[in-house]
C-alpha positions in Angstrom: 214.4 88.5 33.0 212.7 85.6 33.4 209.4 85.0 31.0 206.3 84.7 33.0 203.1 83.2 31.8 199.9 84.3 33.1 199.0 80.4 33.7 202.3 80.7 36.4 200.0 82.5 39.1 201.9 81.2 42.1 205.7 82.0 43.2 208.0 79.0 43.1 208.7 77.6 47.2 212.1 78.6 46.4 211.0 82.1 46.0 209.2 82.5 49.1 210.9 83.2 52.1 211.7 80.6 54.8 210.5 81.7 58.1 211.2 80.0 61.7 208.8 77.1 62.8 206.5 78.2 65.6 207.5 77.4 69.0 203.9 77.3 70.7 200.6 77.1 68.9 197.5 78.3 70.3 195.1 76.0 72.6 191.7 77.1 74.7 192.1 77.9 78.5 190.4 76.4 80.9 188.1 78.9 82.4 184.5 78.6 84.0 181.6 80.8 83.4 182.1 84.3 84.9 178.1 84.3 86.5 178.9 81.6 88.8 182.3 82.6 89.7 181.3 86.2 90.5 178.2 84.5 93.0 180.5 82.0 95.1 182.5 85.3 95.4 180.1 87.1 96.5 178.9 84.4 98.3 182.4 84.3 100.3 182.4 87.7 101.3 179.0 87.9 102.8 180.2 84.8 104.5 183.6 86.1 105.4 182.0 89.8 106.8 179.1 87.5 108.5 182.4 85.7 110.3 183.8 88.8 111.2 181.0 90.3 112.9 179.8 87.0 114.6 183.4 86.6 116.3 183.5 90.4 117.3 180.4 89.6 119.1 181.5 86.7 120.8 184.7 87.9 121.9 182.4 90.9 123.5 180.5 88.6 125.3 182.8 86.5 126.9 183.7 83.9 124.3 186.7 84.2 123.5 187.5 80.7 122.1 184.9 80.6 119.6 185.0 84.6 118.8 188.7 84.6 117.9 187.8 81.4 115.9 185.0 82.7 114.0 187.1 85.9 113.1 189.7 83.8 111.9 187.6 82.1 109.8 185.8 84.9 108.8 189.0 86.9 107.6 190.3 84.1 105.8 187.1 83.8 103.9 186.8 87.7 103.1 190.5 87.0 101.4 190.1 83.9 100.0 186.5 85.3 98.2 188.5 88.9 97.0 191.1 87.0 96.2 189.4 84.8 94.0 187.2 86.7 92.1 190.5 88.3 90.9 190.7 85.7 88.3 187.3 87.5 86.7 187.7 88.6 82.9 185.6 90.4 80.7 186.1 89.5 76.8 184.4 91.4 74.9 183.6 90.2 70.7 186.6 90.4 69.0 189.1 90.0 71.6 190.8 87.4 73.5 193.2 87.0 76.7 196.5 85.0 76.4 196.6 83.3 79.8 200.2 82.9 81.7 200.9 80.8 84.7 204.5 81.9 86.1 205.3 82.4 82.8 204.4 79.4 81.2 201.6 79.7 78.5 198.5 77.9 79.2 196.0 78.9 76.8 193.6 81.4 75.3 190.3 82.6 76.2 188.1 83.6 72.8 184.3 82.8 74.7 182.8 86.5 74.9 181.6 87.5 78.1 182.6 87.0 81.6 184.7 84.1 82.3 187.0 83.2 85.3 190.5 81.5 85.3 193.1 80.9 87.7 193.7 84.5 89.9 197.7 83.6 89.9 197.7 83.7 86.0 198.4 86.7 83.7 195.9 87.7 81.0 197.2 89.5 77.9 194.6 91.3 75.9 194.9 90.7 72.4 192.6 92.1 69.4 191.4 89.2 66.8 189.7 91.8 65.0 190.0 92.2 61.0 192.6 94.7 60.3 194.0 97.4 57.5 197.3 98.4 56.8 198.3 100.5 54.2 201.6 101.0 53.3 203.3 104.5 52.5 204.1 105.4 48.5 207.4 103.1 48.1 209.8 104.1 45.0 211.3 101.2 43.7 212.7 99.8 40.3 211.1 97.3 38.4 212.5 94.7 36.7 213.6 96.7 33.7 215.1 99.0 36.4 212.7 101.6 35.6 211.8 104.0 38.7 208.2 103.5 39.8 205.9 104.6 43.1 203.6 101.9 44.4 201.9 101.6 47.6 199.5 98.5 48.9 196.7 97.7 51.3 196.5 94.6 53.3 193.4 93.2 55.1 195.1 91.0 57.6 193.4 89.0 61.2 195.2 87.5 64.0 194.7 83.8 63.5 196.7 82.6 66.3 197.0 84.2 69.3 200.3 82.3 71.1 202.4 83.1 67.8 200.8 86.7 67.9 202.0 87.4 71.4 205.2 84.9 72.1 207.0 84.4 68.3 207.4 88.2 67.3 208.1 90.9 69.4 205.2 93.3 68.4 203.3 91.5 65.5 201.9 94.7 64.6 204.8 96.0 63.5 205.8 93.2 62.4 203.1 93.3 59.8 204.1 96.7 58.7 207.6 96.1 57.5 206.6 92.5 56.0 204.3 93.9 53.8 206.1 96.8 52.8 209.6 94.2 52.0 206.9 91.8 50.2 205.8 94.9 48.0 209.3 95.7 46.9 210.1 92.3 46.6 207.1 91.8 44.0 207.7 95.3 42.2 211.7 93.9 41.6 210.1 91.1 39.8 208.1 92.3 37.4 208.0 95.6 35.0 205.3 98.2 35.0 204.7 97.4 31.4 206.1 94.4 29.5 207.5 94.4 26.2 206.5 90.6 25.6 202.9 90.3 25.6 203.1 86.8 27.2 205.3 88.6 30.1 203.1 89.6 33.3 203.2 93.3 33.9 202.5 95.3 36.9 199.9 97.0 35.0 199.1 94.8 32.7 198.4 91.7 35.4 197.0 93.4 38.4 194.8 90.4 39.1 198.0 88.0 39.4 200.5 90.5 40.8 198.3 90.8 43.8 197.6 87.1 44.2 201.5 86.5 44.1 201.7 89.0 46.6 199.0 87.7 49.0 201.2 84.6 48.6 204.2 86.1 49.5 202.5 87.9 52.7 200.9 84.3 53.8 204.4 82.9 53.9 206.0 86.2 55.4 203.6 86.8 58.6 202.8 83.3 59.0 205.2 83.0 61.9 203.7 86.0 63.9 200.1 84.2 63.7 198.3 86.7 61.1 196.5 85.2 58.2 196.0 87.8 55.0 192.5 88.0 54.1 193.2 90.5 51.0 196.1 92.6 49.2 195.4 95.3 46.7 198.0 97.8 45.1 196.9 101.4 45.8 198.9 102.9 43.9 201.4 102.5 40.7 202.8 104.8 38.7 205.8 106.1 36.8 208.2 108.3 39.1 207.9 112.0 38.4 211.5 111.8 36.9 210.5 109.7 33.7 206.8 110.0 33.6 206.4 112.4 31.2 208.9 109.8 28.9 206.9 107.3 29.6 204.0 109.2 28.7 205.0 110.1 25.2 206.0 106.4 24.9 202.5 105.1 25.8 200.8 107.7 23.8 203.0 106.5 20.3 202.3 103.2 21.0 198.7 103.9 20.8 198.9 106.2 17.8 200.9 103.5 15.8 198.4 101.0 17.0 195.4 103.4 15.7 197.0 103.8 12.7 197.4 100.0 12.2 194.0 99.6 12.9 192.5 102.7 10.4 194.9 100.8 7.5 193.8 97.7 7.9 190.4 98.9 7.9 190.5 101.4 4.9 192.5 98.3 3.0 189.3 96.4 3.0 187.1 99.0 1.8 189.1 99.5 -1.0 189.3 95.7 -1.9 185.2 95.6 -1.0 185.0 98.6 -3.1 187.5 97.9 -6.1 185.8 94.4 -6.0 181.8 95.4 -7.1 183.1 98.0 -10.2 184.9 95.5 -11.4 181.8 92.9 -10.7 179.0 95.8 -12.0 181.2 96.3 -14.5 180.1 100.2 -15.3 183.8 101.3 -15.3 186.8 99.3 -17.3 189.9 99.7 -14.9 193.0 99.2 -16.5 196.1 98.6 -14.0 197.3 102.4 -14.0 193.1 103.6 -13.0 192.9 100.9 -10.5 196.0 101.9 -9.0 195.1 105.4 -8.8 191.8 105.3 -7.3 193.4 102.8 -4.5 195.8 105.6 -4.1 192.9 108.0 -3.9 190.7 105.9 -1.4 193.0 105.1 1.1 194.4 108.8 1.0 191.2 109.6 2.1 190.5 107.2 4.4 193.5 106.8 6.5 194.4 110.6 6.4 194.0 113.2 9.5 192.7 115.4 8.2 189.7 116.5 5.4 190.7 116.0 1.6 190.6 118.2 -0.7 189.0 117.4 -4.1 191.3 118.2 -7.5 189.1 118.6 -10.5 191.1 116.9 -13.6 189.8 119.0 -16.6 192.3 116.6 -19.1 192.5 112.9 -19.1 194.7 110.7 -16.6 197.5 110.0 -19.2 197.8 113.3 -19.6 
């Protein structure tokens, strides 16, 4: 396995996977204020109805000419006005509507409110909203090939429409199974614990794990449009099978590093404390005394449990 530096806080390019270029990018739509369009509509049809009834009088009374004109006119109108006002959309915050002519992709419409484009074009709704998705508990092996559970939340927003709806079949989806192959891809990489101390760790390194994996995700979902705004591991643990190993392992580790710790302290209180008798000079230590009250101090110091005092009615030599 490769050794990892905590300074290395990005993936190599040649790590990241290559996706395809996008084909279309997203621009604005022409569109008009919906207000206005909806009062020339409305407009139209008073006009077309006002046609209507003006040539069904004249044809009563006699005018046939102008009557079958008028009603003409009028009916054309009517259509024309309905017709029109077809092209009316509502967007409401958060949304926006991918706009096809005969296929062809003209733009996109983010303004809020009621706006009107052309009535022959198709309008796709799509959510720009900020998004969570949380994948399911994945069992993987690490890089020491150890079995471990993880899961992940991403906080992901559709940045760009046209790739959204025309480079990916269902970009939803498609965010799904990106993250959870970028997960696995990241937990391969690196163990749960590392044995060097320079060595990023799952545990250990949350803060750059997650940032590698944000990374990762950017280049993954790029092509479908969506920008990550956040990636957090959920969960990360041991599988069940060799938790409880790894749980007696972490739990010697920590006793020998306790013990380490309680020795290294008790040494100095011995030194501090054979130091000032021989300074005060109120007891003459000869090598064999010295040696047995260091014995005595740091047996009660770094022992577990209380000592218990031996009264010595002779003298040490004998």
């Amino acid at each position: 396995m490769p050794d990892h530096s905590p300074a290395d806080r990005t993936p190599d390019a040649t790590d990241l996977p290559e996706m395809p270029k996008a084909q279309v990018r997203e621009n604005t739509a022409n569109s008009i204020p919906g207000g206005v369009a909806l009062l020339l509509g409305l407009i139209g049809v008073l006009a077309g109805v006002g046609g209507i009834v003006l040539g069904g009088t004249q044809l009563k009374s006699g005018a046939s000419g102008i009557g079958a004109t008028l009603l003409v006119v009028g009916i054309v109108v009517l259509i024309g006005s309905l017709f029109a006002m077809a092209g009316l959309n509502m967007v409401a915050p958060g949304e926006a509507r991918v706009v096809q002519l005969f296929g062809r992709y003209t733009g996109t419409i983010r303004t809020d409110g009621l706006r009107w484009v052309n009535p022959l074009t198709t309008r796709t709704k799509i959510s720009t909203r900020v998004r969570n998705h949380e994948t399911a508990i994945l069992k993987v092996n690490d890089a020491y090939g150890n079995p471990i559970e993880l899961a992940a939340v991403v906080v992901w927003q559709v940045a760009d429409t046209a790739q959204a709806t025309f480079s990916v079949d269902d970009y939803v989806e498609f965010v799904s199974t990106q993250t959870e192959a970028a997960v696995r891809h990241i937990a391969i990489e690196y163990p749960y614990d590392a044995h060097d101390e320079d060595a990023l760790s799952l545990r250990g390194n949350a803060e750059e794990i997650t940032e590698k994996l944000a990374v990762e995700l950017t280049a993954r979902v790029q092509a479908a449009g969506v920008t990550i705004v956040e990636s957090r591991f959920t969960h990360l643990a041991y599988a069940p099978e060799i938790a409880s190993a790894m749980l007696q392992r972490q739990q010697a580790g920590a006793v020998v590093a306790a013990r380490k710790t309680i020795v290294e302290g008790a040494c100095g209180m011995v030194e501090d404390a054979v130091t000032r008798i021989s300074e005060q000079d109120f007891v003459e230590l000869d090598e064999e005394r010295r040696a047995t009250m260091v014995s005595n101090l740091l047996v009660v110091l770094c022992g577990d449990r209380s000592p218990q005092p031996v009264m010595n009615t002779g003298s040490l030599y004998q």
